[in-house]
Structures are given as structure tokens and as C-alpha cells.
N, CA, C and O of each residue as an XYZ file, in Angstrom:
508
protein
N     220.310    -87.111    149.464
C     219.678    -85.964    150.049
C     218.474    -86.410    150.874
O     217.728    -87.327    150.528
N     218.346    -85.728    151.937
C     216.826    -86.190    152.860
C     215.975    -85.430    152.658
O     215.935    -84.200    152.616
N     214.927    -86.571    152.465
C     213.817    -85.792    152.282
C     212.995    -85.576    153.475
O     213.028    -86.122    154.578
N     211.974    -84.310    152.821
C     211.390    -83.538    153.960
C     209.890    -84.492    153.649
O     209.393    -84.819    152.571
N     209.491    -84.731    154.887
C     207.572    -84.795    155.033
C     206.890    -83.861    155.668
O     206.979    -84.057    156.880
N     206.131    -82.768    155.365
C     205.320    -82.058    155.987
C     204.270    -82.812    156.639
O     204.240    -84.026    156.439
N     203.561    -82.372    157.253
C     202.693    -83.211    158.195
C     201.421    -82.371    158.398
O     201.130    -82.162    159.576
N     200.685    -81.899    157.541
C     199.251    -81.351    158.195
C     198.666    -81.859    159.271
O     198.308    -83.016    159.489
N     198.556    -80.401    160.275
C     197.502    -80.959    161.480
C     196.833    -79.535    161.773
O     196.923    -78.396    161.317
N     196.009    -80.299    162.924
C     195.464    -78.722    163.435
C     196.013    -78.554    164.850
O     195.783    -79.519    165.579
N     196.760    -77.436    165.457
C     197.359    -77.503    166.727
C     196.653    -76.283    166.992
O     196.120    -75.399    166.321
N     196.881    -76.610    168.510
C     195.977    -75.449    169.359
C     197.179    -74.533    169.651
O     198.347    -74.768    169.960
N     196.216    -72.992    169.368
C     196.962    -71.606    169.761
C     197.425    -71.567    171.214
O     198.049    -70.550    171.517
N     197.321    -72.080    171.753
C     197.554    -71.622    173.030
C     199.009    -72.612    172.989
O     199.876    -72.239    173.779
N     199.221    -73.385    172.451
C     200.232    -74.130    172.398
C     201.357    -73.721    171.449
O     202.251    -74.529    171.195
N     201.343    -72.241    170.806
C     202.056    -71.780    169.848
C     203.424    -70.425    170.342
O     203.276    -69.222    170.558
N     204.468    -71.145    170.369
C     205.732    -70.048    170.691
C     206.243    -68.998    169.558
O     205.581    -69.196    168.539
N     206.829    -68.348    169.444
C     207.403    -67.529    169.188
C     209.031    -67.786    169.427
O     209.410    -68.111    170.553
N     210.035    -67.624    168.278
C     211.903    -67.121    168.342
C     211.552    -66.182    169.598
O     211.708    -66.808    170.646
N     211.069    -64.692    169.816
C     211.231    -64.022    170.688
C     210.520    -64.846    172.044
O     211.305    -65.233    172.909
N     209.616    -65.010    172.159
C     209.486    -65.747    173.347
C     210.161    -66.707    174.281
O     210.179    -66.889    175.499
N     210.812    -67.351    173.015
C     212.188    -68.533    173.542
C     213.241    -67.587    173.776
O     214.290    -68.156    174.076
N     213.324    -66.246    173.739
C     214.604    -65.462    174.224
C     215.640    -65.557    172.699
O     216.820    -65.211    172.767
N     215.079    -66.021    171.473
C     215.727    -65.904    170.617
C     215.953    -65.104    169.420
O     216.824    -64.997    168.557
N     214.628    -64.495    169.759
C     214.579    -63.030    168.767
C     214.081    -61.650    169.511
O     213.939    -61.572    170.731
N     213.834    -60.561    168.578
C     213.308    -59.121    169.566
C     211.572    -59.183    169.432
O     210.966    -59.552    168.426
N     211.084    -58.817    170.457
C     209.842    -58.725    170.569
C     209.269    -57.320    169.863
O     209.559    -56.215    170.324
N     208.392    -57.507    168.649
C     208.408    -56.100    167.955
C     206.818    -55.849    167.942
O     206.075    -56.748    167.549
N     206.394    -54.821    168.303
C     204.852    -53.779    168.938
C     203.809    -54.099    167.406
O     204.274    -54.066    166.267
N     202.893    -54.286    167.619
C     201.593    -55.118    167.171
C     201.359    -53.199    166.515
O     200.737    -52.281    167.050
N     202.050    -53.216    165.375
C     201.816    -51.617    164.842
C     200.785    -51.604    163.909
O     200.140    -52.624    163.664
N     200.560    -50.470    163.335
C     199.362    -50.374    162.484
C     199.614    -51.058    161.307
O     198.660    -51.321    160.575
N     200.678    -51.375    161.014
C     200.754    -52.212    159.684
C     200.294    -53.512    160.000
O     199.527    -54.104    159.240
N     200.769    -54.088    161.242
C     200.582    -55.618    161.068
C     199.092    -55.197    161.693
O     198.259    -56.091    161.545
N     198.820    -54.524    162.071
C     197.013    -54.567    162.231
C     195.958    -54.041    161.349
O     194.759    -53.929    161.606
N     196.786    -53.640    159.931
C     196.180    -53.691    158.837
C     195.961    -55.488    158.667
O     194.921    -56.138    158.769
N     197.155    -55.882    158.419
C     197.188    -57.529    157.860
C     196.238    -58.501    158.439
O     195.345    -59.210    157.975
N     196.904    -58.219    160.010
C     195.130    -58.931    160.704
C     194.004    -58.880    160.528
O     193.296    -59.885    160.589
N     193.594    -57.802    160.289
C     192.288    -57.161    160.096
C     191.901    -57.767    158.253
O     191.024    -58.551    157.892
N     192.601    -57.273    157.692
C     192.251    -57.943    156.127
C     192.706    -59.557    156.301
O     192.014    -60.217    155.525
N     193.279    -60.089    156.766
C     192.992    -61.870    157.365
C     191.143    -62.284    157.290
O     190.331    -62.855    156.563
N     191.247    -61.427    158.785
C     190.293    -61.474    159.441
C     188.567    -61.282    158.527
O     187.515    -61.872    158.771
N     188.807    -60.450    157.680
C     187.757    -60.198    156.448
C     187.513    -61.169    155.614
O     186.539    -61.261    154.867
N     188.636    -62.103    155.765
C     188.844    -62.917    153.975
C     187.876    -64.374    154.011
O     188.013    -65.222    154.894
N     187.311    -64.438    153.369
C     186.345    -65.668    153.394
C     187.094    -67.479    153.256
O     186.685    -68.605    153.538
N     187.939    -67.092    152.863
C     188.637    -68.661    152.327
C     189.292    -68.806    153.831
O     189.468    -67.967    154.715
N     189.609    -70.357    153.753
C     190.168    -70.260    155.109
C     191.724    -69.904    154.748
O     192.172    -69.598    153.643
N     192.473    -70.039    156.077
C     193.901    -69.440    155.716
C     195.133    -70.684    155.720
O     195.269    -71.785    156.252
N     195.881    -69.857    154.850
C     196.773    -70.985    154.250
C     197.466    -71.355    155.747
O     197.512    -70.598    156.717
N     198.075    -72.949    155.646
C     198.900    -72.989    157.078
C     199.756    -72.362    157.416
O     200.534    -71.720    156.711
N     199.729    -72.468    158.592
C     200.962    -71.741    159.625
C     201.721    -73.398    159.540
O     201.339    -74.566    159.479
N     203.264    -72.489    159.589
C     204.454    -73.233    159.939
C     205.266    -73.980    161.453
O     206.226    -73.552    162.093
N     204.619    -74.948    161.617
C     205.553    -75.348    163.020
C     206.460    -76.161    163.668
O     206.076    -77.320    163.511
N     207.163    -76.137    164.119
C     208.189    -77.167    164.969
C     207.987    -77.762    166.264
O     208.111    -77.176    167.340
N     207.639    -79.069    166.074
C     207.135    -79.416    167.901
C     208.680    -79.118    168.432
O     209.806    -79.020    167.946
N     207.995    -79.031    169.812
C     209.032    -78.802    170.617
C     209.527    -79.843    171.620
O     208.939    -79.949    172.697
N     210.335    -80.441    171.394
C     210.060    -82.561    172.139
C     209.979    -82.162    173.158
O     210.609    -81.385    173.875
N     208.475    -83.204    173.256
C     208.509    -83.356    174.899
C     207.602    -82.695    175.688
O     207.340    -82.957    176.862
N     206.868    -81.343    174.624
C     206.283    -80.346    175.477
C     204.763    -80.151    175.350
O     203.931    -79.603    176.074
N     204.697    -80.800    174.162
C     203.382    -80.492    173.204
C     203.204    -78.783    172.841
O     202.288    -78.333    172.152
N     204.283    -77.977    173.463
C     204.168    -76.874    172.604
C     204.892    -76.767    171.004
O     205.876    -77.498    170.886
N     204.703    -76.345    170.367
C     205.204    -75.855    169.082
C     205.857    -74.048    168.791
O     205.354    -73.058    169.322
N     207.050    -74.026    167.834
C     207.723    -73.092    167.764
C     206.855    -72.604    166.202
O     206.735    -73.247    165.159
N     206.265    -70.992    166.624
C     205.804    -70.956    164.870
C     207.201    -70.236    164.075
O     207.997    -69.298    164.135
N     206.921    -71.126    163.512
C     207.812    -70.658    161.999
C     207.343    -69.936    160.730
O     208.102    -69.169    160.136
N     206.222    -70.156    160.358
C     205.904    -68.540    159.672
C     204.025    -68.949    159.809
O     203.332    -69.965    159.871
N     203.809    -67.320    159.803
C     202.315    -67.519    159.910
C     201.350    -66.575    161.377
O     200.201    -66.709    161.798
N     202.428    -65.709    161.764
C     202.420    -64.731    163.137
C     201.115    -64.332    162.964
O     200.267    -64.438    163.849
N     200.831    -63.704    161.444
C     199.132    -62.851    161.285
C     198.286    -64.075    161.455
O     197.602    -64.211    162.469
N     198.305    -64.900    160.576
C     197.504    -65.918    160.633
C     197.000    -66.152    161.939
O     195.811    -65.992    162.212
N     198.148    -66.651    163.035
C     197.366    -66.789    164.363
C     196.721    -65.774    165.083
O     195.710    -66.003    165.748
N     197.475    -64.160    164.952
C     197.048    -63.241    165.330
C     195.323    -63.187    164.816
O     194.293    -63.140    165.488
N     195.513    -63.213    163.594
C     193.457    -63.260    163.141
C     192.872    -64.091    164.018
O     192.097    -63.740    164.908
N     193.348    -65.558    163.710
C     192.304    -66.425    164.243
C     192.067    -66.000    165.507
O     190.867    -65.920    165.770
N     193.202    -65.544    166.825
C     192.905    -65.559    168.130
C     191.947    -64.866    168.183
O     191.100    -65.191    169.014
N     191.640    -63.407    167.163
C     190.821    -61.951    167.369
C     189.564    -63.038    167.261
O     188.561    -62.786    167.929
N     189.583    -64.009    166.595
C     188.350    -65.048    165.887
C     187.896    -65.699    167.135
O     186.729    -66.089    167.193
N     188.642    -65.848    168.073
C     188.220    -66.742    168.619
C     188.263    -68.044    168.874
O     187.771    -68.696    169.795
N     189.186    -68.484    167.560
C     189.266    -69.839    166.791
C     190.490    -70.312    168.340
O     191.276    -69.597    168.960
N     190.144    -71.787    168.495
C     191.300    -72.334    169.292
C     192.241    -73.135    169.131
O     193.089    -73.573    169.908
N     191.939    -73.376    167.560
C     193.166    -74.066    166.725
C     193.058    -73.478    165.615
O     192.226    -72.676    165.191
N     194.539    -74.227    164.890
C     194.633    -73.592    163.456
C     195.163    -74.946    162.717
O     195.614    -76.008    163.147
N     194.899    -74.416    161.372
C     195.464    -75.592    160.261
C     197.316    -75.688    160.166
O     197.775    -74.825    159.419
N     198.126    -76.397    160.669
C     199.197    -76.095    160.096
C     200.509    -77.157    159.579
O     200.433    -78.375    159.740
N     201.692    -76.490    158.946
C     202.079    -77.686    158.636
C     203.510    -78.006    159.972
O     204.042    -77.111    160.629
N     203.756    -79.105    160.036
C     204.454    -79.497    160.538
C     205.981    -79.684    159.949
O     205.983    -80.523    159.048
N     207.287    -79.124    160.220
C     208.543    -79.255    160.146
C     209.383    -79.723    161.191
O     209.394    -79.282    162.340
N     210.071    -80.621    160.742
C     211.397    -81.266    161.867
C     212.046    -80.241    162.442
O     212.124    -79.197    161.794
N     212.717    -80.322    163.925
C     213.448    -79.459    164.365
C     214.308    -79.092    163.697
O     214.731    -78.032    164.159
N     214.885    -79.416    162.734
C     216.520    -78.844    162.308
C     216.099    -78.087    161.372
O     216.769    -77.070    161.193
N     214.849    -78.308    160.448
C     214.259    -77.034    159.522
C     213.826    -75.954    160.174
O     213.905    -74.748    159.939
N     213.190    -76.812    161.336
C     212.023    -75.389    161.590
C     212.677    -74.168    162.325
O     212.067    -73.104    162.429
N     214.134    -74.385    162.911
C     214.820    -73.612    163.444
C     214.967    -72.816    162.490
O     214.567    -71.656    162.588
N     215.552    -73.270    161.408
C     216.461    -72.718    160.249
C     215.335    -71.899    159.587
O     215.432    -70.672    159.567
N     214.470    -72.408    159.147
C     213.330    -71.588    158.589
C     212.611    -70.423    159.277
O     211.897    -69.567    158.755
N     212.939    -70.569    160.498
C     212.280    -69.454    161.487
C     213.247    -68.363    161.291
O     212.828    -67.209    161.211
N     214.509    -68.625    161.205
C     215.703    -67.423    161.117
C     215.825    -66.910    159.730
O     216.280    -65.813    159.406
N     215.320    -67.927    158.879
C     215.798    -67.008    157.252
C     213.767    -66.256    157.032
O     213.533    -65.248    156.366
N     212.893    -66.902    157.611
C     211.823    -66.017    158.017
C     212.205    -63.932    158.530
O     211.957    -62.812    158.082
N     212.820    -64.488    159.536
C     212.810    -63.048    160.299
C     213.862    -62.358    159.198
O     213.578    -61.173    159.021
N     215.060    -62.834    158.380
C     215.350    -62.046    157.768
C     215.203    -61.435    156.664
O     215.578    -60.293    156.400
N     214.481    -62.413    155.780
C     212.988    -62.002    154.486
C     212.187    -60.909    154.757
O     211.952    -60.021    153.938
N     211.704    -60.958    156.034
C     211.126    -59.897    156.441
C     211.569    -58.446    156.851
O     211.120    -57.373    156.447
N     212.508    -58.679    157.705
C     213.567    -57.320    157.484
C     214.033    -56.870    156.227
O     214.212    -55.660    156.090
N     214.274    -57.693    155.222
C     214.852    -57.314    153.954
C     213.339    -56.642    153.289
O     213.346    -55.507    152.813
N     212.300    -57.331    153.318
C     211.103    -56.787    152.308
C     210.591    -55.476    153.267
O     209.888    -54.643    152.696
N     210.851    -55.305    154.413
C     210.160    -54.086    154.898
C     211.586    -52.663    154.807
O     211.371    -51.457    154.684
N     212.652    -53.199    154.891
C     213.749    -51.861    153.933
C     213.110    -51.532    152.728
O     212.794    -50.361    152.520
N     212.836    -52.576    151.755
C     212.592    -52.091    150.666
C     211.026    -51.382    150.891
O     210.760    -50.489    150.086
N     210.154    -51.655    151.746
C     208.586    -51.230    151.827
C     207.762    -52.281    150.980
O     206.832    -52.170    150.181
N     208.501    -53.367    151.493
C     207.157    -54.289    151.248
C     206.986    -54.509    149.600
O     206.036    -55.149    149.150
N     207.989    -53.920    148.770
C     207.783    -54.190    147.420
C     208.214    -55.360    146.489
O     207.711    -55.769    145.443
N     209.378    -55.798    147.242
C     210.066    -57.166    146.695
C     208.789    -58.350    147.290
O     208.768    -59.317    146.529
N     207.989    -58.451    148.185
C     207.278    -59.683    148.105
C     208.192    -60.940    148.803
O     207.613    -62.023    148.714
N     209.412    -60.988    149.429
C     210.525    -61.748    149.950
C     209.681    -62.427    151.195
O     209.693    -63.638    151.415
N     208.968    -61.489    151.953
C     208.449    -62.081    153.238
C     207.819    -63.479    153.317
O     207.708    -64.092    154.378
N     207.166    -64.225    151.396
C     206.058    -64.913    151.570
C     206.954    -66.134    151.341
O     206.561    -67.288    151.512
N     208.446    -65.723    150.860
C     208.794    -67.027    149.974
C     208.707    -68.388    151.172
O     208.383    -69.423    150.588
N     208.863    -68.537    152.268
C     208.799    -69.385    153.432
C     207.982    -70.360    153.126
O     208.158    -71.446    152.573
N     206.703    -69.621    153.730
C     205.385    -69.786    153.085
C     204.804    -70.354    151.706
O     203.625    -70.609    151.463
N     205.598    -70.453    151.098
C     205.239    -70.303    149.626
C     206.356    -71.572    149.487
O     206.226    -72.493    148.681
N     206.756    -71.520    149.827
C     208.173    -73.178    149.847
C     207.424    -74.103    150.319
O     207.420    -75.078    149.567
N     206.444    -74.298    151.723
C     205.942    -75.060    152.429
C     204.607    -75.441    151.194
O     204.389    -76.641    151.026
N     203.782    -74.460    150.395
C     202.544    -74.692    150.021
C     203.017    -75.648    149.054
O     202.639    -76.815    148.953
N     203.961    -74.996    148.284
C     204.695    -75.847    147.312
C     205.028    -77.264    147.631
O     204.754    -78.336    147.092
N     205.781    -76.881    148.797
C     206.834    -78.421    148.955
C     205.633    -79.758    149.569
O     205.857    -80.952    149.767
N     204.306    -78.935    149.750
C     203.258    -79.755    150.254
C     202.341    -80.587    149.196
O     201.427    -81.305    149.602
């Protein structure tokens, strides 16, 4: 079995894509829920756990794979980088797609199953 190395770094926001931006997912409206989440980010004193990314060869941009609020706070911050971890292309694809569907599944239910974090929560772990 191969093993995975995460890679802590700090990469700059401006260098951060989006599935929908690459034309690979739907672009969905910055609603009052996810601007609850920002906003309580944005309050929290500890710094924030990493964001998930995939370089993109060749470009020095990166694909985020989980961690959308996270950057959303910091940008409101001001901040021009963030802490995050690093995944190989063949995960970070894969992890970006079972991402978007954790999330569709925990917002049918209203956010009560907790499914959205497991991504997140694999990476803190697997780190």
C-alpha cells in the first residue's frame, strides 16, 4: 500500500483554485449560512486548522480541497497566506469530490450528521 506524506506549508491566497473554477463543479452564492461560518472563523482566537491542497504542476497555483471558510475568513482578514496541508494530485482530486459530496449529504440532513468535517478530520489525523 502507498503511503501518503502530507506536507505543511503556508501558500498564498491568491494562488488558491476552486473544482468550480476549473469548470469542475457548480459555483454556489456566499449565503447567510456560509457567512455565519466566516464570520464565527473570523471571531475565533486560535489560529485555523489547515486548508487542504493540490499543487497544480507547473503553475504554482493550488486546487483547495477542503477549507473554502477558512480562506474565505482569512481573505475578510486580510491575511495573504494560509497554513496548509499539502496532497498529491491523485488524492487531492479524489478528496475534493468525496468533499463536495459530504457536504451535500450533511446539508439534506441540516447539518446534523457532522459528515462535512470528516475530510478535514482525516488530514489532522493522518498528519
Amino acid at each position: 500500500m502507498k503511503q501518503i506524506k502530507l506536507q505543511k506549508k503556508r501558500v498564498p491566497i491568491d494562488k488558491l483554485v476552486t473544482m468550480a473554477e476549473l469548470g469542475l463543479g457548480a459555483v454556489r452564492p456566499l449565503n447567510k449560512e456560509k457567512r455565519g461560518w466566516i464570520n464565527k472563523l473570523k471571531k475565533q482566537s486560535e489560529p485555523f486548522d489547515p486548508i487542504l491542497v493540490t499543487p497544480i504542476k507547473d503553475s504554482g497555483y493550488y486546487l483547495l480541497t477542503d477549507g473554502w471558510h477558512r480562506v474565505q475568513a482569512a481573505k475578510a482578514m486580510k491575511e495573504k497566506e494560509i497554513e496548509a496541508l499539502t496532497l498529491p494530485a491523485d488524492i487531492g482530486l479524489s478528496m475534493a469530490k468525496a468533499n463536495k459530496i459530504l457536504r451535500d449529504i450533511d446539508r439534506e440532513y441540516g447539518f446534523k450528521l457532522k459528515c462535512s468535517d470528516i475530510i478535514g478530520q482525516w488530514a489532522f489525523y493522518k498528519d
